[in-house]
C-alpha positions in Angstrom: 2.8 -30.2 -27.7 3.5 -26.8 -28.5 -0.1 -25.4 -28.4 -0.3 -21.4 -29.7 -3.2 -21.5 -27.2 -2.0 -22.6 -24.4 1.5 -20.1 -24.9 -1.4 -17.6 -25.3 -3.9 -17.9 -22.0 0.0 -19.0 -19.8 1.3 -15.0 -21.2 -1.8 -13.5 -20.7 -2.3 -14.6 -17.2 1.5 -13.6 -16.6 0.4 -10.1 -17.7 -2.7 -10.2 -15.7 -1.0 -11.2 -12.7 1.9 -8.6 -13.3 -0.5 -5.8 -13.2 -2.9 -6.7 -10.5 0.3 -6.9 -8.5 2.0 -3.7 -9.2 -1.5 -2.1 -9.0 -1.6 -3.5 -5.5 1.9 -2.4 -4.9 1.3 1.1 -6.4 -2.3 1.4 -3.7 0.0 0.5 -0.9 2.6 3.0 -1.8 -0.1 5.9 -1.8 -1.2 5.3 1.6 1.8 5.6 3.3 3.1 8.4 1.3 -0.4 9.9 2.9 0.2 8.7 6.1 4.1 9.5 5.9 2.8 13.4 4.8 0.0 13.0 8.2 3.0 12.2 10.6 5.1 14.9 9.6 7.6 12.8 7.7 8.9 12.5 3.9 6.5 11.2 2.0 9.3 10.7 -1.0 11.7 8.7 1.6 8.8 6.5 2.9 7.9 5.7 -0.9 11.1 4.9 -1.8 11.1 2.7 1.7 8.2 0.5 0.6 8.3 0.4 -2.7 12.5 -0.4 -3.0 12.2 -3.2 -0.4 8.6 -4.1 -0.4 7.2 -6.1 1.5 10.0 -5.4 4.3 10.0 -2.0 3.7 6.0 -1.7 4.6 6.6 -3.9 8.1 9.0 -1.3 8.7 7.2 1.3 8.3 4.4 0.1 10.5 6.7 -0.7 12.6 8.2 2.3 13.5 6.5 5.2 12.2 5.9 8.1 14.8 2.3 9.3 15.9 0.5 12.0 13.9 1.7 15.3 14.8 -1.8 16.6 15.7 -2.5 13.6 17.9 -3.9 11.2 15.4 -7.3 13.7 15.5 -10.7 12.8 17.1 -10.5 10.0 18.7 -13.1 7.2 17.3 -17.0 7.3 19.6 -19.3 4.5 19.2 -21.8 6.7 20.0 -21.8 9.1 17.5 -22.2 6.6 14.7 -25.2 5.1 16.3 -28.8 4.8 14.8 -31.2 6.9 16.7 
C-alpha cells in the first residue's frame, strides 16, 4: 500500500530527525571551539576535530585537552552560593 501519507509523516520525521541532530552536532561544536579558545589552543583545528570524526573526535578531545592557561579560574565554593 503505497499511502501518500504515510511517505509523507516517514520524510518529515527524517527531516526532523536530520536537523535536531546536526543542531545538536552544531551546539557541541561551539563549546569546544570555546573551550579550545579558553585553553589556549585552535579553536578551527578542535572544530574540525569533532565535527570531521564526531563522536570520536569529541572523546578525544576530552580526553586530552590541556588545562586552561589561567588555571581553569576561581575555583568553585559551596559557600558563596549559599542562602543566607
Amino acid at each position: 500500500m503505497n499511502d501518500p501519507w504515510s511517505y509523507l509523516l516517514s520524510s518529515l520525521a527524517s527531516v526532523i530527525s536530520l536537523v535536531v541532530f546536526l543542531g545538536i552536532l552544531v551546539w557541541i561544536v561551539r563549546i569546544c571551539a570555546a573551550d579550545a579558545r579558553r585553553r589556549g589552543k585552535s579553536p578551527f583545528l578542535v572544530t574540525l576535530l569533532v565535527f570531521v570524526s564526531f563522536p570520536m573526535g569529541l572523546l578525544l578531545w576530552l580526553l586530552f585537552r590541556p588545562e586552561p592557561l589561567n588555571g581553569g579560574g576561581q575555583s568553585f565554593r559551596l559557600n558563596d552560593h549559599r542562602v543566607q
